[in-house]
N, C-alpha and C positions, 0 to 999 in steps of 0.2 A: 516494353509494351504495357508490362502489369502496371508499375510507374505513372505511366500516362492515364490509364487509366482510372486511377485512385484520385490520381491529382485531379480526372476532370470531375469524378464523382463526387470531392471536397467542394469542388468548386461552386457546382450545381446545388449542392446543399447549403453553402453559403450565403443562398438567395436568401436563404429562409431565414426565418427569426430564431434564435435561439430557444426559445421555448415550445417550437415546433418539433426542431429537432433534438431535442430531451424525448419529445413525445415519439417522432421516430423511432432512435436509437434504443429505446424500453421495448416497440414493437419487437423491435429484430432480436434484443433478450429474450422476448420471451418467445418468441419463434425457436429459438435454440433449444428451450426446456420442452418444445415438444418433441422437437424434431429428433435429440440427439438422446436413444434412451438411456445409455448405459451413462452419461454423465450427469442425465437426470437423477439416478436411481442412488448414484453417490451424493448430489444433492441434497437428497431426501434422507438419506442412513446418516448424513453427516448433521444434520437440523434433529431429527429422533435422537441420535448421541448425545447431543446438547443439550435437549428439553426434551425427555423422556415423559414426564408431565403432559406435554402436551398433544390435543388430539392429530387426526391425519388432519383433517381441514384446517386445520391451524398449521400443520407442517407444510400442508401442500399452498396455502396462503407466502409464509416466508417466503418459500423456497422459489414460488412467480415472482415476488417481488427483486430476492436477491438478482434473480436473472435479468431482471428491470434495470436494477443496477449496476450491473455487469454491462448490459447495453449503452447503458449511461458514462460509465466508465473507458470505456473504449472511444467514446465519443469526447470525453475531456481530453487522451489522447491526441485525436484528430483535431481537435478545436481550441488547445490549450492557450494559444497566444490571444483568442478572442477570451475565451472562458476569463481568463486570470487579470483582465483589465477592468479598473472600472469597478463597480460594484457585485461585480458576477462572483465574485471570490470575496471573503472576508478575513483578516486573520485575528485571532482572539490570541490576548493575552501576549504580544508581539514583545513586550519587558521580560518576559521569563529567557526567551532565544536571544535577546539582547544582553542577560548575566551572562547567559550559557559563553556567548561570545566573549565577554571581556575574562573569562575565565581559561577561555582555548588561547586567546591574544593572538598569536599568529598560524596557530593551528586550526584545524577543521571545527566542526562541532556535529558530533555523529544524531542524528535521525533515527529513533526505533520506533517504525510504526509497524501496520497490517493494510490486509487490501479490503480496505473499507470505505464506501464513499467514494470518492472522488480526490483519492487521496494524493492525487499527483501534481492539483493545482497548490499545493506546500510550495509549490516554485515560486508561487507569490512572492515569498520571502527572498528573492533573491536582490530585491532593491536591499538586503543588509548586508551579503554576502554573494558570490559566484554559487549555484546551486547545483547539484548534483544527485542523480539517483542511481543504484543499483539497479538493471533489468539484467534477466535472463534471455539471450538471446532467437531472436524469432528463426523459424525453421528456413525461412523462406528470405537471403539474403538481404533481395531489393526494398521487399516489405520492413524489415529489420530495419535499414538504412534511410526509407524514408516515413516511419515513426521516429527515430531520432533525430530525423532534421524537424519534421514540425513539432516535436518536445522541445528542441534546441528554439524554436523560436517563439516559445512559450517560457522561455529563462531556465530548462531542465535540459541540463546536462547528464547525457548517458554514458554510466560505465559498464560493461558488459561483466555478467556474472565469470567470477573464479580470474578476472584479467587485476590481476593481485598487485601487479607494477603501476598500471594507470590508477586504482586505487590508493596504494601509496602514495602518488604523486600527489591525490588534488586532498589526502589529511594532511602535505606537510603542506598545504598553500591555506590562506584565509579563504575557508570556504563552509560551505552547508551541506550535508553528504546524507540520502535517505535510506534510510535500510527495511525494507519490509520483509519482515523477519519472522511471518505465524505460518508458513507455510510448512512441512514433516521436513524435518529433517534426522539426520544421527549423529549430532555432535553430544546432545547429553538427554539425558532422560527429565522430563515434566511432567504432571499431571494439567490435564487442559477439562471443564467441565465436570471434575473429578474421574477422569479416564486416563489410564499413561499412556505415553506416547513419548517422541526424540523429538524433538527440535533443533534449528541452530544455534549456535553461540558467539558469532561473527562478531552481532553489535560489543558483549563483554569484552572477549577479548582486544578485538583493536581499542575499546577505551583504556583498557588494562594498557597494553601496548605499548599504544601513541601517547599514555598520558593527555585524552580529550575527554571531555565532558558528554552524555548521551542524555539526551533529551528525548522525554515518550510526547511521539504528536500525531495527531490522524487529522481527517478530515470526513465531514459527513456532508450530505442536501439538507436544505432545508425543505419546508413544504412546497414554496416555487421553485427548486432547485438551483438556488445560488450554494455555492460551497462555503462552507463555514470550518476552515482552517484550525483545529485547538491545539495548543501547546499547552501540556496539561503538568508535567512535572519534566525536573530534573534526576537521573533515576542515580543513587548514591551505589557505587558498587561497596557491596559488603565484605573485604576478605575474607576467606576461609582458608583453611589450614594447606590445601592443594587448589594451584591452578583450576585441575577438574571439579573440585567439587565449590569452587568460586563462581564458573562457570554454569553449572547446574542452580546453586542455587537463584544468582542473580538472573538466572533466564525465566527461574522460577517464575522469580517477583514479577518479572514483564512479562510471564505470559498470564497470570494473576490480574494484571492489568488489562490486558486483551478481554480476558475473559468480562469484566467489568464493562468496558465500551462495547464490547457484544450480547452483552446483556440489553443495554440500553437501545444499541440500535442492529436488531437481529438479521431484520430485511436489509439493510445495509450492507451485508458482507457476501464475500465471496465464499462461498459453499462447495463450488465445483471441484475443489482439488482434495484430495485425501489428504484426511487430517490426524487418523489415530493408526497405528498398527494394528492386523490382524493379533487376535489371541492365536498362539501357542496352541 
């Protein structure tokens, strides 16, 4: 019933023009930052952590817009097969994921991004490769199952978090695999912001691993909200003397890097998940 649902909900919004429902889906963001306090309040300690500089009116500006973009976000979800045709989607710099591939040859070529933007329509690129992304699975079965059928018909193939086999399979095929990777984790220690914190280390080590290439890519809006896809570098893993501390520091560099595109585009990110550990 939920199913039927959602589907006719999709459906009924599909009347509309796409730039309606950008306008929508930011409503219902920002309907969530009022409504929901306690993920407000993490919103806002997480933007103050970042830019301690800057004032509350300025925090509490971001931190509407992130949620705008979070609304937006979930709506590329839901609309990704229209989103990613056509000029709604752009990809820059599409020769960099082209070395990255003739480097993999007949292996994957790993994706390390963040949840920024509208970073799911990266399926673009699946006219070079079979496309794939890492989610975390939804609480709510039905829901789960049918986000992954309309990602699937938007060229984004989902692999569910920690499902480690399905994983394996699509780095040893020619494919495109994304990993969004700024979320807390405790595989190794970082500084984000200049604050420490753990992160994951997933993307290093399978490139370690598999022996595949990791490309850092996001994607942002533009001011009419077309997506503008960047493939920005190929990220050189650096040995170090121990696994762990190769790990650490190459998460470094990519979180160094995060921190850079979220300098640039602040309202752009997702703010709502905790992002540092408590002090001691």
């Amino acid at each position: 019933m939920l199913k039927f649902f959602l589907t006719v909900f999709k459906n009924i919004l599909s009347i509309f023009p796409l730039k309606w429902r950008y306008k929508f889906f930011e409503k219902i963001g920002l309907l969530a930052y009022f409504l929901v306090k306690k993920r407000r309040e993490l919103t806002l300690e997480n933007i103050k952590n970042a830019f301690p500089q800057k004032n509350e009116k300025e925090v509490k500006r971001i931190a509407k817009e992130s949620y705008k973009t979070m609304g937006k976000m979930i709506m590329t979800s839901i609309f990704l097969e229209e989103i990613t045709k056509g000029e709604n989607t752009v990809v820059e710099n599409e020769e960099l994921m082209k070395k990255a591939i003739e480097i993999a040859k007949d292996k994957a070529v790993l994706i390390v991004s963040l949840h920024l933007g509208g970073f799911e329509a990266g399926s673009k690129m699946e006219n070079l490769r079979k496309f794939y992304a890492v989610f975390r699975k939804q609480k709510n079965e039905k829901i789960n199952d049918l986000m992954s059928e309309w990602r699937k018909k938007g060229g984004l193939n989902s692999i569910p978090l920690h499902e480690s086999r399905l994983l394996s399979k699509a780095i040893n095929e020619k494919s495109i695999i994304a990993l969004a990777s700024d979320h807390y984790g405790k595989d190794v220690e970082v500084e984000f912001f200049g604050r420490k914190t753990t992160a994951v280390a997933g993307p290093v080590l399978l490139s370690i691993k598999h022996k595949v290439p990791l490309v850092l890519a996001y994607a942002v809006f533009d001011k009419n909200n077309k997506i503008i896809v960047k493939n920005k570098k190929i990220i050189e893993i650096e040995k170090q003397s121990k696994l762990k501390e190769t790990m650490k520091f190459n998460m470094q560099k990519i979180y160094n890097e995060f921190e850079e595109i979220i300098r640039e585009y602040p309202e752009q990110y997702m703010w709502q998940h905790k992002r540092w550990r408590k002090k001691k």
